[in-house]
C-alpha positions in Angstrom: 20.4 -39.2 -37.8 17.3 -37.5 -39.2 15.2 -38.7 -36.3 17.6 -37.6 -33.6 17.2 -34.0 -35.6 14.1 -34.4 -35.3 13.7 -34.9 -31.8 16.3 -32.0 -31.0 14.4 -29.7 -32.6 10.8 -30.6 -31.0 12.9 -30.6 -27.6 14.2 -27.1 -28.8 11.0 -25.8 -29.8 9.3 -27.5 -26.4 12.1 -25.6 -24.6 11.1 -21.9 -25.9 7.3 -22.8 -25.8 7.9 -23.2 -21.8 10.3 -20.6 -21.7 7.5 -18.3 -23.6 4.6 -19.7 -21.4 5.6 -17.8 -18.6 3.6 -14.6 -17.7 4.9 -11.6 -17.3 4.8 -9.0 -15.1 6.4 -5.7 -15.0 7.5 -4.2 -11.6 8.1 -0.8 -11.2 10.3 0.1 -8.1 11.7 2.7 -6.3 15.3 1.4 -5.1 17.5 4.8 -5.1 15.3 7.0 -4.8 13.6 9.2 -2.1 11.1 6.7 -1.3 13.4 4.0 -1.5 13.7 3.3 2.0 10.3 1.7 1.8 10.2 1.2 -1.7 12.8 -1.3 -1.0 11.4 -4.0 1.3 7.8 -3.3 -0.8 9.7 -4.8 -3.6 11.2 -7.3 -1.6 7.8 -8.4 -0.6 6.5 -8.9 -3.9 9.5 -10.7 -5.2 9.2 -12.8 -2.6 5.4 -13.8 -3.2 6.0 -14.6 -6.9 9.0 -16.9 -5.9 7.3 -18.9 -3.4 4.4 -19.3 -6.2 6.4 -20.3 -8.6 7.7 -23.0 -6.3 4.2 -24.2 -5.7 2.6 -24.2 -9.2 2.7 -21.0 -10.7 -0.6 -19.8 -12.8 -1.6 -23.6 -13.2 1.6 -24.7 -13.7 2.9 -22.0 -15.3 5.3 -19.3 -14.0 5.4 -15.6 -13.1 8.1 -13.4 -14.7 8.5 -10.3 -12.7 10.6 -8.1 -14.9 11.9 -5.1 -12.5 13.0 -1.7 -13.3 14.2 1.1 -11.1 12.9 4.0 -11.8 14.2 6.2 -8.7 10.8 7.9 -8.4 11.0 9.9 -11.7 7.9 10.2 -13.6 9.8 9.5 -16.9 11.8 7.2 -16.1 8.7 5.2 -14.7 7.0 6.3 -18.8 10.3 5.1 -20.3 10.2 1.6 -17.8 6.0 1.0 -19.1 7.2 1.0 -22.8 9.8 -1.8 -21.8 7.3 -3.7 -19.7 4.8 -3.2 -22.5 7.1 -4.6 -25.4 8.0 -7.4 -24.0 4.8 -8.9 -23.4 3.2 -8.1 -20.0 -0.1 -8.5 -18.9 0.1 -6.9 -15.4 2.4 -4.4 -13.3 3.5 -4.0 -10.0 3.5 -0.5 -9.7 4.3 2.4 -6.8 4.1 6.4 -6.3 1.6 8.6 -6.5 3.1 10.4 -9.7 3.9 7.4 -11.7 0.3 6.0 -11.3 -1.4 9.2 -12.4 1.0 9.5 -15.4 0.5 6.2 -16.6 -3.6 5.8 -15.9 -4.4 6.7 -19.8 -1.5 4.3 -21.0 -2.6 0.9 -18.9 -5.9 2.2 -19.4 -5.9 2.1 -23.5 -3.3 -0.8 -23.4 -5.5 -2.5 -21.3 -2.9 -3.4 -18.3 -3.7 -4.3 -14.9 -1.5 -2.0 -12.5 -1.3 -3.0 -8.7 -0.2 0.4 -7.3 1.2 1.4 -3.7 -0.3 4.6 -4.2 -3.6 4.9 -1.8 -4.5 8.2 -3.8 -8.6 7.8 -3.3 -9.6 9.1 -7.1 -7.4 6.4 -8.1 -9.5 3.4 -6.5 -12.7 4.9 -9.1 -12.6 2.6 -12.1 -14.4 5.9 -13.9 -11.3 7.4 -13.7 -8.7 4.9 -13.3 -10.5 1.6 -15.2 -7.2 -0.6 -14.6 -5.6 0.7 -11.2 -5.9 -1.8 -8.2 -4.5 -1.8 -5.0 -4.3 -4.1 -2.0 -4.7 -1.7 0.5 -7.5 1.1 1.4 -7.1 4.5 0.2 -6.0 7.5 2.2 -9.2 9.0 3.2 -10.5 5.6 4.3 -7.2 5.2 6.3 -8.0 8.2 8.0 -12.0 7.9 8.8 -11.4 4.4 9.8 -8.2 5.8 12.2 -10.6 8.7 13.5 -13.2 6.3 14.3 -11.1 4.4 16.5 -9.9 7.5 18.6 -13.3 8.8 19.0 -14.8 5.4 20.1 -12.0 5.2 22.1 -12.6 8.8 23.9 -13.7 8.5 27.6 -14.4 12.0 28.1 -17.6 14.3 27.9 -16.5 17.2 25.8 -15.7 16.8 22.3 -12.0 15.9 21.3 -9.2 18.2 20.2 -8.3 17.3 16.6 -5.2 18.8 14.2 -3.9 17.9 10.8 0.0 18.2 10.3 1.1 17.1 6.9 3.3 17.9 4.0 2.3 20.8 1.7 1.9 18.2 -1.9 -1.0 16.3 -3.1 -0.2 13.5 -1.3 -0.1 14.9 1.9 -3.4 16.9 1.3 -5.1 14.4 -0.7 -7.3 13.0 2.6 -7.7 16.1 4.5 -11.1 17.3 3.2 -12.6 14.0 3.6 -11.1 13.4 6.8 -12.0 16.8 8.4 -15.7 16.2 6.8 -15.7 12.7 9.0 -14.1 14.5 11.6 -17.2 16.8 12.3 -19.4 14.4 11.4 -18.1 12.4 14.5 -17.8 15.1 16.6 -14.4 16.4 16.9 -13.7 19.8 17.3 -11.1 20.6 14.6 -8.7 23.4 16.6 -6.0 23.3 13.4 -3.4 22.3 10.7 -0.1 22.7 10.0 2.4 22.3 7.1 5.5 20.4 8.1 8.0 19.0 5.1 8.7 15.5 4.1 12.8 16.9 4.8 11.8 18.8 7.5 14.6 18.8 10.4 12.5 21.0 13.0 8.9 21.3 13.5 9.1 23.5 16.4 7.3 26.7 14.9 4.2 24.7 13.9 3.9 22.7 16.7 4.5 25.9 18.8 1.4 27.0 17.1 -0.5 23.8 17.7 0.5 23.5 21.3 -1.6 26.6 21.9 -4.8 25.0 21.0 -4.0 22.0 22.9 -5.2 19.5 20.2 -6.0 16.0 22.0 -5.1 14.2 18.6 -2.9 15.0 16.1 -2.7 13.4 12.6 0.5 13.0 11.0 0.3 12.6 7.0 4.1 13.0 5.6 7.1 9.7 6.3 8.6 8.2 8.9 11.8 10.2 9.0 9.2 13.2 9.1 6.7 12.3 11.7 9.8 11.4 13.7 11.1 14.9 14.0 7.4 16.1 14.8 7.3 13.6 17.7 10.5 14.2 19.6 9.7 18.1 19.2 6.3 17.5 20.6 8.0 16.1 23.7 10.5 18.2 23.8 7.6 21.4 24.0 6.2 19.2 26.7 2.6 18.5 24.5 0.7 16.0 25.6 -1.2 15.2 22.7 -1.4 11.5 20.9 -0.2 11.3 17.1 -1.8 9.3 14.8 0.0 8.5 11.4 -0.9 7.6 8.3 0.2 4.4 6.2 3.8 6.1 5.3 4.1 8.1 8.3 5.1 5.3 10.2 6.8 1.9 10.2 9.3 -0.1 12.4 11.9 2.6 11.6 10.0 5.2 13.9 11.9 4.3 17.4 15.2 4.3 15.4 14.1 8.1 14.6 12.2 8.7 17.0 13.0 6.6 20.4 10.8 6.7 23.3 8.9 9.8 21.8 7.2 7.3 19.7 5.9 5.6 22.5 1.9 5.7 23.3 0.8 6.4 19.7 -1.1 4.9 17.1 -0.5 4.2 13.2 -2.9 3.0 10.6 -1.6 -0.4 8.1 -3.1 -1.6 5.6 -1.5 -5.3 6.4 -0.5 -7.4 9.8 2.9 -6.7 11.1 5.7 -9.3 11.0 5.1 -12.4 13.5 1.4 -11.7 14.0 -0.4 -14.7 14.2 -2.1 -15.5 10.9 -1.5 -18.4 8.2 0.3 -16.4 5.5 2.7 -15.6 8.4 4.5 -18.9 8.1 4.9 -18.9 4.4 6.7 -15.0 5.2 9.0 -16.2 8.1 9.9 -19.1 6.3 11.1 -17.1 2.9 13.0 -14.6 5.2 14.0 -17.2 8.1 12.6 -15.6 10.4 14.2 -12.2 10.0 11.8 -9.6 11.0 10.6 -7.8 7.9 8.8 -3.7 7.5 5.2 -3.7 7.6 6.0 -2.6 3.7 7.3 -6.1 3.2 4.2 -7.7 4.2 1.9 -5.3 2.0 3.9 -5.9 -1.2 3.7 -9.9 -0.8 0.0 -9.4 -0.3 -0.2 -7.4 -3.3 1.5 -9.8 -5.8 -1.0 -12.3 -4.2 -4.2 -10.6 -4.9 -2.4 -9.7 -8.5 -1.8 -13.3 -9.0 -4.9 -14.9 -8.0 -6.8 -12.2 -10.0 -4.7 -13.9 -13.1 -5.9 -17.7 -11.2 -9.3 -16.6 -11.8 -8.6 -15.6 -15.7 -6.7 -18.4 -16.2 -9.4 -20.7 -15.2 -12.0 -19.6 -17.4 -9.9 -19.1 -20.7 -6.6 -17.4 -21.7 -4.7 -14.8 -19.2 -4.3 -11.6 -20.6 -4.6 -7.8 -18.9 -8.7 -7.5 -19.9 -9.4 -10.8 -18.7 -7.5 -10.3 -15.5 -9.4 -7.2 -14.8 -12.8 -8.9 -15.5 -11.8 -11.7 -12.8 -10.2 -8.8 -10.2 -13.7 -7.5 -10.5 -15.6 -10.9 -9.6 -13.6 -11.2 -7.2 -15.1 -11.4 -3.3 -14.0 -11.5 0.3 -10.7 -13.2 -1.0 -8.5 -14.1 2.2 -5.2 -13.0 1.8 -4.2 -15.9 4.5 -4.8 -13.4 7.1 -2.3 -11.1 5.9 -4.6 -8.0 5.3 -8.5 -8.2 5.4 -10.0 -9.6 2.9 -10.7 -8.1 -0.5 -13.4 -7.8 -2.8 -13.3 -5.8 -6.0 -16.5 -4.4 -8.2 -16.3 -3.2 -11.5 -17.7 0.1 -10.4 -15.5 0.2 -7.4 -12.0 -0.6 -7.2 -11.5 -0.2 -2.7 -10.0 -3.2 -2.1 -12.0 -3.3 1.3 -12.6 -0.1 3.7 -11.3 -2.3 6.9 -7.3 -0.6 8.2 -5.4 -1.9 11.0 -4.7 -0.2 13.7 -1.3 -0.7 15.7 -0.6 1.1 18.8 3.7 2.3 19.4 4.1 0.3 23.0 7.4 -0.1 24.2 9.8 0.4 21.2 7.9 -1.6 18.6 4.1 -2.0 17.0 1.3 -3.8 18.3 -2.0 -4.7 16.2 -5.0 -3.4 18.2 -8.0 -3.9 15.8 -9.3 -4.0 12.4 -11.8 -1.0 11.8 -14.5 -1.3 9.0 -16.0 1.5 8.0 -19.1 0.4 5.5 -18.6 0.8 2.0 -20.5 4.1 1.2 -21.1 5.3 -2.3 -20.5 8.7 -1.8 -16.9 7.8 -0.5 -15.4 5.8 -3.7 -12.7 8.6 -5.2 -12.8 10.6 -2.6 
């Protein structure tokens, strides 16, 4: 009797040792609120990532707790979800928005938590500023250089291009316009305008009225899909001629739903492939979903909790995995092949850009086709801003 009570309580205690060796990982989401429309499949795509890896290993051998909160884009609710995440034990998060990562960079910072973010804010990719933030995709003013490099390579004629900014009066929307109007000139663009049209906005016509005037060749579009969607069908319906090109959130599979043909012949800027392009990590990603077509958000959340977890791969295999080590190995870390999911990424522990290479997809008959990668080189004077 007192050796089976023995061996029920080493079973027992073997139990909550596995149950306790799992790592955990917070993951902040926005799943009601205004941004849930893409906050949604981003958090699909992470889930799914951690899943499949916990089907095929884990952290050598050991698995990946996502713990998930909904925080409905509020800034305090995000706080209050970080001191839940925090007390029970995580030594990374999955984070989102713009607001949420700002408010939180002193916190992760002094409680020395990795946070992969889905905010692209540039200051934010400067470990000087923000030592713990990561993301998986290029910031918003390389988005936008590496989008205007592409049009003006692409220009076939002898005078210098038309170029105007449309994008919602907030720090997101503004964030890359100085840098991208800098690039702009530097190029050779002529800059002929900008205009302030609402993430809500319903009708654009008065500000495109007044772009339509200056007969801008290009246009770039920095606010959401439902947004840019209004902007494009009142382009057409004005009868301007010009070609849109939109930033990360300004455009996803969504936009010829909104949109319809209006979307047609222009060009958006990811920061991951699009579902069924022709890469490896592709049949991992139409296997999980069978082969439903998933947002280009999807695919950029599963590549993030891949880069998150193979930063924690890398700590793992040279001692214990906690939030400092992880962010030692993130910084080590070079040309890292996300399966051909997104270009590859490389971190440095004075410069956070996962890479400076976007995607470019062109809107060709109802739905998005990859066109390039563009690399921009990694210049200095760039990081965090």
């Amino acid at each position: 009797m007192k050796k089976l009570l023995v061996l029920t309580v080493l079973a027992l205690v073997a139990s909550i040792s596995t149950a306790s060796a799992a790592y955990k990982v917070g993951l902040l989401s926005d799943l009601t609120g205004p941004t849930s429309s893409v906050g949604a499949p981003y958090a699909d795509g992470i889930k799914a990532y951690v899943a499949w890896l916990n089907d095929n290993g884990g952290i050598a051998g050991e698995p990946v707790e996502l713990i998930q909160v909904d925080y409905a884009y509020n800034v305090q609710q995000a706080l209050a979800a970080y001191k839940r995440f925090t007390s029970s034990g995580i030594v990374a998060m999955q984070g989102w928005g713009t607001g949420d990562t700002e408010a939180l960079v002193k916190f992760v910072a002094k409680d020395k938590i990795p946070v992969f973010s889905a905010s692209y804010s540039a200051h934010l990719m400067d470990p000087a500023k923000a030592p713990y933030n990561f993301t998986a995709a290029p910031d918003y003013s390389t988005q936008g250089r590496a989008g205007l490099k592409y049009l003006r390579e692409s220009w076939k004629e002898e005078r210098a291009p038309k170029l105007a900014f449309v994008f919602p009066d907030n720090p997101y929307g503004s964030v890359p316009i100085p840098a991208m109007k800098e690039y702009a000139a530097e190029l050779g663009f002529e800059i002929v305008g900008q205009e302030n049209v609402d993430l809500k906005a319903i009708d654009a016509t008065p500000q495109l009225l007044s772009l339509k005037k200056v007969e801008p060749d290009f246009v770039w579009t920095g606010g959401t899909t439902p947004s840019t969607a209004v902007i494009m069908k009142d382009a057409q319906k004005l009868g301007m001629t010009c070609t849109f090109l939109t930033n990360i959130w300004s455009s996803d599979e969504n936009i010829f739903k909104l949109a319809g043909d209006a979307a047609n012949g222009h060009f958006g800027l990811q920061g991951g492939v699009i579902y069924g392009q022709d890469v490896p990590g592709m049949k991992i990603i139409r296997e999980l979903t069978k082969e439903e077509p998933q947002m280009t958000h999807y695919v950029r959340g599963f590549v993030s909790a891949m880069v998150m977890c193979e930063g924690m791969k890398m700590a793992k295999a040279t001692g214990e995995v906690t939030g400092e080590s992880i962010k030692a190995a993130l910084e080590t870390m070079r040309d890292f092949d996300p399966q051909g999911l997104a270009p590859a990424i490389s971190y440095f522990a004075d410069d956070h850009r996962p890479n400076l290479s976007v995607n470019i997809t062109a809107f060709t008959g109802g739905k998005l086709e990859f066109v390039k990668t563009e690399t921009l080189e990694r210049k200095k004077e760039w990081l965090g801003h």
